[in-house]
LOPA-78962 format. One line per field, with one value per residue: residue number from 1; x, y, z of N, C-alpha, C in turn. Coordinates in steps of 0.001 Angstrom, whole numbers, always signed. Layout:
# residues N
num = c(NUM,...)
n.xx = c(X,...)
n.yy = c(Y,...)
n.zz = c(Z,...)
ca.xx = c(X,...)
ca.yy = c(Y,...)
ca.zz = c(Z,...)
c.xx = c(X,...)
c.yy = c(Y,...)
c.zz = c(Z,...)
# end
This chain:
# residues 131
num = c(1,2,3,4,5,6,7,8,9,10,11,12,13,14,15,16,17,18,19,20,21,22,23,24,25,26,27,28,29,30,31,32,33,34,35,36,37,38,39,40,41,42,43,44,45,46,47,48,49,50,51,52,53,54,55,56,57,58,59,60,61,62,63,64,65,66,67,68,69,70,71,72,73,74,75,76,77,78,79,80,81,82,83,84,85,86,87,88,89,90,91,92,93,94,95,96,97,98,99,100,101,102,103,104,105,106,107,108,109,110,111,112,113,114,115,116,117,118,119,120,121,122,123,124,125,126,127,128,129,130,131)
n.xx = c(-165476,-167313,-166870,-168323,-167532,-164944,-164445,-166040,-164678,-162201,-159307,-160269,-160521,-161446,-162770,-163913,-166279,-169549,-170866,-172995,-173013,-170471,-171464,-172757,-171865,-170354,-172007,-173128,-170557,-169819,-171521,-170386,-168054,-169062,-169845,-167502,-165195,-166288,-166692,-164039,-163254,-164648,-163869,-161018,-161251,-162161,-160423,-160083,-158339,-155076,-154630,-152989,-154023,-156453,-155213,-154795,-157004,-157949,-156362,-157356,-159756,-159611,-158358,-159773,-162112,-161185,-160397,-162767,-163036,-159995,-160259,-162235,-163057,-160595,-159078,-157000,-155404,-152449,-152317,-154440,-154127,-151794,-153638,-155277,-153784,-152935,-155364,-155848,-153132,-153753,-155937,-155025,-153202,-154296,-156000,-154527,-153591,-155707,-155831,-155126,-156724,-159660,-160608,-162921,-163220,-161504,-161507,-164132,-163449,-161761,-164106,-164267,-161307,-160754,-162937,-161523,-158904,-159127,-160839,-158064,-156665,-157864,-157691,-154550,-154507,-155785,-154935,-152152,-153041,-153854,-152294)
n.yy = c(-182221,-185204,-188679,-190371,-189440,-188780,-191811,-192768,-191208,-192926,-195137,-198112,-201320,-203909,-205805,-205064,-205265,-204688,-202105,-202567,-205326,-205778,-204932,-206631,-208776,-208053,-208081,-210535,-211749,-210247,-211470,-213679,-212976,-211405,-213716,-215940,-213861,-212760,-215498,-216001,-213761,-214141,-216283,-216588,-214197,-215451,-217103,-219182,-219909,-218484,-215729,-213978,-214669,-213478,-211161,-210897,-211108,-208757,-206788,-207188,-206382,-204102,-202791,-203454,-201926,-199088,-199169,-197795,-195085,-194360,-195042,-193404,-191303,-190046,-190165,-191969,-193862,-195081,-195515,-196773,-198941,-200605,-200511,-202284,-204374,-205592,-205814,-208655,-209835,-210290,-212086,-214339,-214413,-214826,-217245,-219408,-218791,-219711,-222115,-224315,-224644,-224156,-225514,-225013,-222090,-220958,-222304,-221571,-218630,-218628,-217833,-214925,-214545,-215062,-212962,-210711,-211269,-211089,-208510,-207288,-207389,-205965,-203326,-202717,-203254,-200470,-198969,-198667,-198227,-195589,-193529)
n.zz = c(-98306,-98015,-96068,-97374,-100155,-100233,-100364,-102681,-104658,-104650,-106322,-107048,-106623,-109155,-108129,-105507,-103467,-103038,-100695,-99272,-99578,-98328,-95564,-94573,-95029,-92246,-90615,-90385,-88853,-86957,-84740,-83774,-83073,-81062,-79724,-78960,-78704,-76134,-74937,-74189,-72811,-70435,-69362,-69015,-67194,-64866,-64484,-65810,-68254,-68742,-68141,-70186,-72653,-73428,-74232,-77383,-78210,-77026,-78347,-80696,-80939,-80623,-82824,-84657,-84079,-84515,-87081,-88576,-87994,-88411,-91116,-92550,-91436,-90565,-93019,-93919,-95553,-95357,-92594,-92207,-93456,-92224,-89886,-90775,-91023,-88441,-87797,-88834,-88093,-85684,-84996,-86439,-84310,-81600,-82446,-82145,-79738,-78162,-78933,-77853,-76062,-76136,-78974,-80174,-80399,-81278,-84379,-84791,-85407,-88382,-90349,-89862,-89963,-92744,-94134,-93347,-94100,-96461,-96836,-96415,-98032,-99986,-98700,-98802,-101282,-102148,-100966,-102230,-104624,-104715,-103146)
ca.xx = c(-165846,-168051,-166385,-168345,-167322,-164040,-164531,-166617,-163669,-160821,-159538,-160638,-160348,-163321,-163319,-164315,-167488,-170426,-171064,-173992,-172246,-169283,-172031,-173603,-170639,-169760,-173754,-172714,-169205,-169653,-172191,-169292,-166680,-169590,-169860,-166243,-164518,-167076,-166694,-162421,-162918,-165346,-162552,-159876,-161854,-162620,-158608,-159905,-157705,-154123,-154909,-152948,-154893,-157156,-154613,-154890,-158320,-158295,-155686,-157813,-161143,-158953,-158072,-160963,-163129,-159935,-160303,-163570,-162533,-158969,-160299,-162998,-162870,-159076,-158922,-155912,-155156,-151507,-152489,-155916,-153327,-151672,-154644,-155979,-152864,-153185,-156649,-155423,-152167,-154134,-156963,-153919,-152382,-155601,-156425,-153023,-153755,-156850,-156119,-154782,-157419,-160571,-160382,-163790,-163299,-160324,-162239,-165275,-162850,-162407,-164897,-163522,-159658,-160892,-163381,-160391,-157785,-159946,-160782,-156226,-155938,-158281,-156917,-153642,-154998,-156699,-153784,-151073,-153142,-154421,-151789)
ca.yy = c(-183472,-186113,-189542,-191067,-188420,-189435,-193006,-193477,-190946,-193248,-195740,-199045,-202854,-204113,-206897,-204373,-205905,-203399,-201611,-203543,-206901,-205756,-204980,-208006,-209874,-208242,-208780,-212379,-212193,-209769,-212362,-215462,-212185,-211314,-214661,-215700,-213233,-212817,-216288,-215959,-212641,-214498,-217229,-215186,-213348,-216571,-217558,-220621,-220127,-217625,-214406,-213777,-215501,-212558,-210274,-210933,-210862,-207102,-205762,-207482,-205633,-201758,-202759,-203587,-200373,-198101,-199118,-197349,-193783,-194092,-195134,-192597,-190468,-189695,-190579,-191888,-195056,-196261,-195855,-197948,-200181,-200811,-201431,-203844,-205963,-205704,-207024,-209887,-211078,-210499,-213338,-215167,-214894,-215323,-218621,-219982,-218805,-220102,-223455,-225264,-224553,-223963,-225704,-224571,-221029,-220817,-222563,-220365,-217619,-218642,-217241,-213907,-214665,-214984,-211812,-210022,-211485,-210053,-206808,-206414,-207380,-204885,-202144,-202886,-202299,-199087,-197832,-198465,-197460,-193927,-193226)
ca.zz = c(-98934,-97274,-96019,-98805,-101580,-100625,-100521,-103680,-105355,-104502,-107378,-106200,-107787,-109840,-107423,-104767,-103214,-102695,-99607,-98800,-99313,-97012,-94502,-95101,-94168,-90995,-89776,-89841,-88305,-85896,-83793,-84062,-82828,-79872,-78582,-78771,-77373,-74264,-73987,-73714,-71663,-69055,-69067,-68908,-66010,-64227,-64860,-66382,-68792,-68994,-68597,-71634,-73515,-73921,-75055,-78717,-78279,-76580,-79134,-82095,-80802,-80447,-83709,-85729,-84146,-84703,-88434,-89435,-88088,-89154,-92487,-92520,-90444,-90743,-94289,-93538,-96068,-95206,-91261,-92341,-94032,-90974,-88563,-91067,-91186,-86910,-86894,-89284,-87397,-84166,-85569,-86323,-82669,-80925,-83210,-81736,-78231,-77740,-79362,-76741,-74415,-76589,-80723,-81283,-81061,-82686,-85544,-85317,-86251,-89769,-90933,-89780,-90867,-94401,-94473,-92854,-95222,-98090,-97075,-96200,-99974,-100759,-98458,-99634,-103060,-102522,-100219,-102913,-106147,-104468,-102306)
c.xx = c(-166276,-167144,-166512,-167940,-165987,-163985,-164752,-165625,-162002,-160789,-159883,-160646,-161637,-163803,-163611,-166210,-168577,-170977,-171521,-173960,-171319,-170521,-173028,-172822,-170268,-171183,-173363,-171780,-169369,-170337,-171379,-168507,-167647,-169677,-168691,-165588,-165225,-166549,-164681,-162265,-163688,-164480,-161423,-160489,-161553,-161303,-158911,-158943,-156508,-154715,-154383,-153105,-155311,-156312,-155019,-156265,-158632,-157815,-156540,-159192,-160421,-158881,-159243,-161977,-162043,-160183,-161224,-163106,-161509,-159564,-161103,-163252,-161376,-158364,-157734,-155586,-154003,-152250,-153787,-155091,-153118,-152395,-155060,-155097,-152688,-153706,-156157,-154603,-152946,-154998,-155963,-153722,-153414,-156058,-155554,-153175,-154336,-157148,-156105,-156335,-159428,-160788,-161532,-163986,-161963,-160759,-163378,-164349,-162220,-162861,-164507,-162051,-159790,-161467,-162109,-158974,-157932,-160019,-158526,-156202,-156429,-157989,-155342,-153547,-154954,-155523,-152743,-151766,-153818,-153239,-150307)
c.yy = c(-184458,-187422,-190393,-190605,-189142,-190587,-193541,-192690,-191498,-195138,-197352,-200259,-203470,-205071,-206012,-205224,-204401,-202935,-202280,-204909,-206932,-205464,-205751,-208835,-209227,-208391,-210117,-212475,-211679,-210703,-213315,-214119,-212095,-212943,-215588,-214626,-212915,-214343,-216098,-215042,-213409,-215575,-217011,-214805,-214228,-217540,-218957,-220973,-218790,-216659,-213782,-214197,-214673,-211536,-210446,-210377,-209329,-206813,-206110,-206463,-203692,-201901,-202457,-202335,-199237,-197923,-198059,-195952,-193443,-193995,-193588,-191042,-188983,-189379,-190836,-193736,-195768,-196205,-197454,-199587,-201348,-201390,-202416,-205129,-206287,-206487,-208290,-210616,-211163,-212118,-214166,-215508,-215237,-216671,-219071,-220278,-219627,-221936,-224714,-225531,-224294,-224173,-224645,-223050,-220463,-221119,-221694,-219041,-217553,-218299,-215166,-213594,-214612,-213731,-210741,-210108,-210853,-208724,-206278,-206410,-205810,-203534,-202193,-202325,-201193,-198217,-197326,-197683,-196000,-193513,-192367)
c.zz = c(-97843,-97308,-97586,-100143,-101599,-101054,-101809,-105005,-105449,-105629,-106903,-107108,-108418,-108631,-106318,-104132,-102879,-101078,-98625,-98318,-98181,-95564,-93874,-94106,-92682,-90020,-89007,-89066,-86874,-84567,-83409,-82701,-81044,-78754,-77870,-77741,-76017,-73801,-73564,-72422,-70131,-68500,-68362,-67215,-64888,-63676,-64702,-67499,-68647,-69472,-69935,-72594,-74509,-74435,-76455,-79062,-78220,-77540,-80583,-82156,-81054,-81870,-84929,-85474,-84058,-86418,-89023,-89156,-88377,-91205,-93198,-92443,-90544,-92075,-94533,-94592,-95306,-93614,-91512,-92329,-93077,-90275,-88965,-90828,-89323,-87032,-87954,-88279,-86131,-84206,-85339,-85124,-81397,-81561,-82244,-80643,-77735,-78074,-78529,-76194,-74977,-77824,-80760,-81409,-81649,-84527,-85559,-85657,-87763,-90426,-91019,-89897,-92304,-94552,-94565,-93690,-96725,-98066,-96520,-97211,-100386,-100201,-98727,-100837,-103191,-101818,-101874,-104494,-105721,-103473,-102448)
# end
């Protein structure tokens, strides 16, 4: 069975957004996520700001490209579960970090705390009603 065979055979919430839309939305995010975290890591680098700063940042990036081949790949729901609720609190602990020492990208992440808060509901969902 093909990733998508599985995928499009697993029971899923009406509110499910369509493929297209979810890849819609990370078009947009991912550019906010590229210029952000370069700018923390060149910071970071530069030790303009606490090197552990960037932690959140590193463990939020393993996280979020861990997701598609666990999910996928692995077909592994509760693990998926898991990484999603990572890259969430990581957003979280990187917002926090970074606040002191940088508001506006703490606020440009927003936009990616909410996408990210949506798709945990919905792996949540899909974990517990197929699982």
């Amino acid at each position: 069975m093909t990733w998508r065979d599985w995928y499009d055979a697993l029971h899923k919430p009406t509110w499910t957004p369509e493929p297209s839309t979810i890849s819609l939305i990370w078009q947009l995010i991912y550019p906010i996520i590229l210029v952000t975290f370069v700018f923390v890591f060149y910071k970071a680098a530069r030790k303009q700001i606490p090197r552990p700063i960037a932690i959140p940042f590193i463990l939020n990036l393993i996280a979020n490209i861990a997701f598609t081949p666990i999910l996928f790949g692995l077909q592994n729901l509760p693990l998926a579960a898991l990484d999603i609720a990572i890259v969430w609190l990581t957003i979280l602990w990187a917002m926090k970090a970074i606040w002191p020492h940088y508001r506006w990208v703490a606020l440009a992440q927003i936009p990616y705390l909410i996408w990210v808060t949506i798709a945990t509901f919905l792996q949540f969902t899909i974990t517990a009603t197929n699982w």
